[in-house]
Residue frames relative to the residue before (quaternion, step in Angstrom):
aa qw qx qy qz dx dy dz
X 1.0000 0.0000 0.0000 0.0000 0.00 0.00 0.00
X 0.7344 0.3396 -0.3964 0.4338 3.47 0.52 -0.74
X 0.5443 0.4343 -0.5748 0.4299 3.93 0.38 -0.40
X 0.7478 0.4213 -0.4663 0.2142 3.53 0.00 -0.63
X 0.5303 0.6679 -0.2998 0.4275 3.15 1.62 -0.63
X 0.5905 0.6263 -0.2503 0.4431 3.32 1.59 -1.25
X 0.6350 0.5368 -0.2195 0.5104 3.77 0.88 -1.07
X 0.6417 0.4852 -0.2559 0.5359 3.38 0.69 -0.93
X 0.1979 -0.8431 0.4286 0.2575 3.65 1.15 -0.28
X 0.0614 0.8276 -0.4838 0.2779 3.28 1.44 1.52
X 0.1145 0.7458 -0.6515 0.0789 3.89 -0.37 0.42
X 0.3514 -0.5255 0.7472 0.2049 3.73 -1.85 -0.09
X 0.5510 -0.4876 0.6402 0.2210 3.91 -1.03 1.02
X 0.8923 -0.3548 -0.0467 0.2752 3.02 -0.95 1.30
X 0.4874 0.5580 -0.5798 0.3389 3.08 0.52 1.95
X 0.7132 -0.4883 0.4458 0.2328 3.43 -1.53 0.38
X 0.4006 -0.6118 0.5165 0.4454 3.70 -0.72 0.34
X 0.6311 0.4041 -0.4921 0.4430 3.64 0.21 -0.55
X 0.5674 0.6143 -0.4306 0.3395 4.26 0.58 -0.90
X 0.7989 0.4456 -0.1353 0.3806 3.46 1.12 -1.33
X 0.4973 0.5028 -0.3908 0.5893 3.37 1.64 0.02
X 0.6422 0.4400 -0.4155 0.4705 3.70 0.72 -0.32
X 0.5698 0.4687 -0.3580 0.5722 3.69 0.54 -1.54
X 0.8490 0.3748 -0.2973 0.2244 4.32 -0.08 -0.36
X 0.3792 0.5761 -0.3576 0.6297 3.18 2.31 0.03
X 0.7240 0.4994 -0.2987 0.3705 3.43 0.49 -0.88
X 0.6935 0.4058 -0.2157 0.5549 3.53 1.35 -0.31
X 0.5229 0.6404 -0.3906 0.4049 3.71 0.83 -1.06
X 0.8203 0.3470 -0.1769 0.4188 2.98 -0.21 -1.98
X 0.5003 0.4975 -0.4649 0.5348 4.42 0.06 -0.58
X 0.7486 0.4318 -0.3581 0.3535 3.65 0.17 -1.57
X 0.7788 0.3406 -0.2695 0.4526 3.77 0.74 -1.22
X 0.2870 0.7284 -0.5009 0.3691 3.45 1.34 0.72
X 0.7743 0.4666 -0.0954 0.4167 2.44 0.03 -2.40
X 0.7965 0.4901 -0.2053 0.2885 3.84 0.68 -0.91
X 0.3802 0.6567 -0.3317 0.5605 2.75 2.19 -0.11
X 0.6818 0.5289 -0.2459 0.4415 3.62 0.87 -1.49
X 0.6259 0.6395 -0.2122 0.3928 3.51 1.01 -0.84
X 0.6641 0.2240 -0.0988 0.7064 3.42 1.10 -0.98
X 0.3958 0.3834 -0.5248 0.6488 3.80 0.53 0.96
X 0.8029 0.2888 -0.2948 0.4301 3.83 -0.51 -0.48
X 0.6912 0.4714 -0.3596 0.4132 3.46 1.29 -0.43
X 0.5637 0.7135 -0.1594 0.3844 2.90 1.47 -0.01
X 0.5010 0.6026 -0.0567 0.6187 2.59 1.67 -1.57
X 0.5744 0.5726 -0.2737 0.5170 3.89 0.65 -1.38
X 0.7951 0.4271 -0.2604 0.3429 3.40 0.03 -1.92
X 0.8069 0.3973 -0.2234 0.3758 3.50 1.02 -0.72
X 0.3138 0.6354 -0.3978 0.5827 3.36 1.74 0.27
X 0.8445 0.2685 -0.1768 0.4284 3.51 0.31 -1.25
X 0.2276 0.8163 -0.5244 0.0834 3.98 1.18 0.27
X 0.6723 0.3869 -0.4103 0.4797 3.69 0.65 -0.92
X 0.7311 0.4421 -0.4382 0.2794 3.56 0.34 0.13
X 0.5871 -0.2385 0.1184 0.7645 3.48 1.46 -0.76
X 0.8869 -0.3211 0.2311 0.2384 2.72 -2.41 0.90
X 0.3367 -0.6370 0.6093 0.3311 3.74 -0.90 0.28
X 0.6495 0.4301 -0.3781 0.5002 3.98 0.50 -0.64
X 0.5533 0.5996 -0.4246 0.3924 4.02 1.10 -1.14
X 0.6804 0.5949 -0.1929 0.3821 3.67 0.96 -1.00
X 0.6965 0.5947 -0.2042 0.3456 3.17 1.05 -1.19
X 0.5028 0.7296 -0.0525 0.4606 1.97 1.98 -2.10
X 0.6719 0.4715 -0.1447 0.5525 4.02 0.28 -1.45
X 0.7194 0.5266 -0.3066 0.3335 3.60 0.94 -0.84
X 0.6827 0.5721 -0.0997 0.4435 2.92 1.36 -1.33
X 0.7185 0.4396 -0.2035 0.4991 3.06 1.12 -0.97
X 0.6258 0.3015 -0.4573 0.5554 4.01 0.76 0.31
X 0.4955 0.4978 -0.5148 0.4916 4.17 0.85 -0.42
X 0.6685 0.4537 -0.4053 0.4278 4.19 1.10 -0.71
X 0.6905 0.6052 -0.1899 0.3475 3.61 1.03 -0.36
X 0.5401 0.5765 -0.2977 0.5360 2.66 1.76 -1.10
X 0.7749 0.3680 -0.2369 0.4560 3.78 0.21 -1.06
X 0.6150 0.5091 -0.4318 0.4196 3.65 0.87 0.31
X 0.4387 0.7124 -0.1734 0.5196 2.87 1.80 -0.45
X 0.7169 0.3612 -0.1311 0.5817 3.39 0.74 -1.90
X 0.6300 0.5309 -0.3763 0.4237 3.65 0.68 -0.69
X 0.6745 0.5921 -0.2696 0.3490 3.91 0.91 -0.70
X 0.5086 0.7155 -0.1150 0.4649 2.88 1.60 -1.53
X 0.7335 0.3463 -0.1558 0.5637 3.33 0.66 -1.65
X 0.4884 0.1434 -0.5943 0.6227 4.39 0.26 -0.12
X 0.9287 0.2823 -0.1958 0.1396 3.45 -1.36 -1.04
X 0.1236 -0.9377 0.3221 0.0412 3.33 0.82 1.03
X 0.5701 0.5410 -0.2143 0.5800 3.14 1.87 -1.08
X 0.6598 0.4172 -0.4063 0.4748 4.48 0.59 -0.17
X 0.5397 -0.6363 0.5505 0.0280 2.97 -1.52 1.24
X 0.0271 -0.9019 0.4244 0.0762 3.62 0.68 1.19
X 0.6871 0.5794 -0.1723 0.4032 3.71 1.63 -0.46
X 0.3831 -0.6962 0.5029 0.3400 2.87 1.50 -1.14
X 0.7650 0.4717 -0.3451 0.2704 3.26 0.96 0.08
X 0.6531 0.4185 -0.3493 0.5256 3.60 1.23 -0.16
C-alpha cells in the first residue's frame, strides 16, 4: 500500500516515509478487521433471512452495488468536473 501511495506521490504534511508506513499499519489492519466482521454479520443476516431470499443472492446483490459504487467513485475522481447524479 504505501509504494502505491508513494507513486501516486501521495504524502501527509510533515511526515517522514518511515512515519507513514506506521500511521498506515495503524489504519489498514483495524480496517480489514472490522471488514472482515462486516461480511461475517452479512452473512450471518443472509442466513437468518433464507426463507425469504438466498443467502449467496444477498451477498451476491451486495457485492455487486459495493462493485458500482467504486466505479462510480473511480469516475468521479478522473472526471471531476461531470455531474454523475444530476444533482449539482
Amino acid at each position: 500500500m504505501k509504494s502505491k501511495l508513494l507513486q501516486q506521490d501521495v504524502s501527509i504534511d510533515g511526515l517522514r516515509d518511515e512515519a507513514l508506513e506506521r500511521r498506515l499499519n495503524k489504519h489498514i489492519f483495524p480496517s480489514s478487521i472490522l471488514g472482515g466482521l462486516l461480511l461475517a454479520g452479512l452473512c450471518i443476516v443472509a442466513e437468518c433471512v433464507c426463507p425469504l431470499a438466498s443467502g449467496i443472492g444477498l451477498i451476491m446483490s451486495t457485492c455487486i452495488v459495493y462493485h458500482y459504487f467504486e466505479m462510480v467513485a473511480e469516475e468521479k475522481q478522473r472526471y471531476p468536473q461531470q455531474d454523475f447524479w444530476g444533482l449539482a
